[in-house]
N, C-alpha and C positions, 0 to 999 in steps of 0.2 A: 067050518073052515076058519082055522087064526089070521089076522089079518097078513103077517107074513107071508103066509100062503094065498093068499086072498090076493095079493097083490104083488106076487112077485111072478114068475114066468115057469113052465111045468118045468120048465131045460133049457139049456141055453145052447145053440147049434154049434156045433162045430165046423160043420161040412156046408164049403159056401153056397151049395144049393138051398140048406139050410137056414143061411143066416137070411141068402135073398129072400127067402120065404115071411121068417119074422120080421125083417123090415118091410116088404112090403104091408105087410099087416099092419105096421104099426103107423105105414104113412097112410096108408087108406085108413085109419081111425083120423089122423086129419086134416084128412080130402072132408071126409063127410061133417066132421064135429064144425070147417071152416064154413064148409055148406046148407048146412041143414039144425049144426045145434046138436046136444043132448037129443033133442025129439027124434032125432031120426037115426040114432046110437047103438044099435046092437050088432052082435056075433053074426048072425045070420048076413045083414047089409056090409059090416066090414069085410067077411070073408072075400060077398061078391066082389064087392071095388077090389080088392087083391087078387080077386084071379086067381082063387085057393077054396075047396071043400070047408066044409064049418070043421070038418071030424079033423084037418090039417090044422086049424085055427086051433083047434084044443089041444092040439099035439105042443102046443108052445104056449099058451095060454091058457088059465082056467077059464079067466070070462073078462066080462069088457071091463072089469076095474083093474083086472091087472092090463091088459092093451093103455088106458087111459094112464096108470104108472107109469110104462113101460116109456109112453109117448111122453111123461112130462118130464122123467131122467134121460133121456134122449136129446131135450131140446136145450136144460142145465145142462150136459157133457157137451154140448156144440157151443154154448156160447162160454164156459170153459176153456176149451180148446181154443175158442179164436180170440178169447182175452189174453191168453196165457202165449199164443204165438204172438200177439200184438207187443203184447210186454219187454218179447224176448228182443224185439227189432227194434222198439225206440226207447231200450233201455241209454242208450247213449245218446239219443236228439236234444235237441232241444226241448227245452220244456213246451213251450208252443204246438211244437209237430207231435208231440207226444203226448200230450192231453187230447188233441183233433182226433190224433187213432184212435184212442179209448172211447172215443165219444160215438165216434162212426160207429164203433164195435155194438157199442150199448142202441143207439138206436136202430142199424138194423135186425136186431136179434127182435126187440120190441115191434117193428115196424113193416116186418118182412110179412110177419103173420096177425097182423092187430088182433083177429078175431080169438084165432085161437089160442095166442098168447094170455088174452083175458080170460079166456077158459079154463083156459089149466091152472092159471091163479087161484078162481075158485075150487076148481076139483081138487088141486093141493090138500085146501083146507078140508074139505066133504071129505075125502079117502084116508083121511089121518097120516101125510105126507109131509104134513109143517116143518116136524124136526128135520127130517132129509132137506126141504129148503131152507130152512135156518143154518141147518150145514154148510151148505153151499151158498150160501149168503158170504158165511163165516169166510168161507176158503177163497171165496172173492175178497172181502177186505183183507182178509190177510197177504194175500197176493200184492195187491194195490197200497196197503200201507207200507209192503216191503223196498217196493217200488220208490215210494215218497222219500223214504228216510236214507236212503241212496244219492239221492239227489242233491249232488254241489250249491244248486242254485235255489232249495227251501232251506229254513230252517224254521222246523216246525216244532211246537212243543211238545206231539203226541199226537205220533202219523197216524197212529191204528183212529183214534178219534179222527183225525182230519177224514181218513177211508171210508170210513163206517157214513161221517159226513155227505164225501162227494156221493157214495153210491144211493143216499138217499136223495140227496140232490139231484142225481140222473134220471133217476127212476119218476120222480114225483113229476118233474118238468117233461121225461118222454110221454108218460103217461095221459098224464093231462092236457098235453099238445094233441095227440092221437085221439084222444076224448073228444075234443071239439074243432077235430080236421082241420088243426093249424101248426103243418109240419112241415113247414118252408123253411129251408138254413136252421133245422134241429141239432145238425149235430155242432153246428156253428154256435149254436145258443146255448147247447150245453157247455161246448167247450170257452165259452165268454165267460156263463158262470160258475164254471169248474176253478178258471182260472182268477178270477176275482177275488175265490174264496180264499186260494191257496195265496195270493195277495198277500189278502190281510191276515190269514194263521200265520207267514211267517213274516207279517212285517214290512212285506218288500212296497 
């Protein structure tokens, strides 16, 4: 089987009995991946946690690597969506209130699921999934630099740089906060040195 296959879903439901069916499969992959890890990772244990036949689990899935796909496009289109409605509502605040949202956004998405947010990072890279994240890295700063260069109050010399910047700056300070359980006013911290940076790129 090509990886294509290997990791994409047998069908996609249409009929919402259907779809409940695939989502719940895909949140009992991580019920158990937050619980138990890899070790205790297959078809047979995910089906149970869903309340579905294994022979139903196949019916939408080849096998646990596409489930483990399915769950890390799943978790990129949620924080997607709730970048993308952040964006849309303090596209006109102040730069202050609207750095805070972005921030809040980035650390719950990180912080809601530590465990298995760190999981999927890895499995990313194991499943041959990179470029899909690189994608959608992409389509985040592109979003976010769109954002910046709209803005009355920067004047940056090269927003997509400043973007590509802040989201490594987010990521690296959430991370590493959640590393060593020191996530007190995170989004506070991000948004201090989000706004520092954006400072000095334009000057102000």
């Amino acid at each position: 089987m090509d990886d294509a296959n290997r990791l994409s879903p047998r069908k996609t439901p249409v009929q919402r009995r259907g779809r409940a069916t695939a989502e719940a499969i895909v949140e009992a992959a991580a019920h158990i991946l937050e619980a138990e890890g890899l070790a205790g990772f297959n078809t047979n244990a995910v089906a149970a946690r869903a309340g579905a036949s294994v022979g139903s689990l196949y019916q939408y899935f080849p096998g646990k690597e596409a489930i483990l796909a399915a769950l890390a496009r799943r978790e990129a289109d949620r924080f997607a969506a709730a970048l993308d409605a952040t964006l849309s509502r303090v596209a006109a605040a102040p730069l202050d209130e609207a750095i805070t949202a972005m921030a809040a956004v980035a650390v719950a998405h990180q912080s809601s699921r530590p465990r298995l947010a760190r999981l999927l990072d890895g499995e990313e890279q194991r499943l041959g999934l990179g470029d899909e994240a690189q994608a959608a890295t992409r389509g985040t700063a592109d979003r976010l630099a769109r954002f910046l260069a709209g803005r009355p109050d920067l004047d940056l010399a090269d927003p997509n740089e400043a973007a590509a910047d802040l989201l490594h700056l987010a990521r690296g300070l959430i991370d590493g906060a959640l590393e060593r359980s020191a996530a007190s006013d995170l989004a506070g911290r991000v948004t201090r040195a989000a706004l520092g940076y954006l400072g000095a790129a334009s000057g102000c």
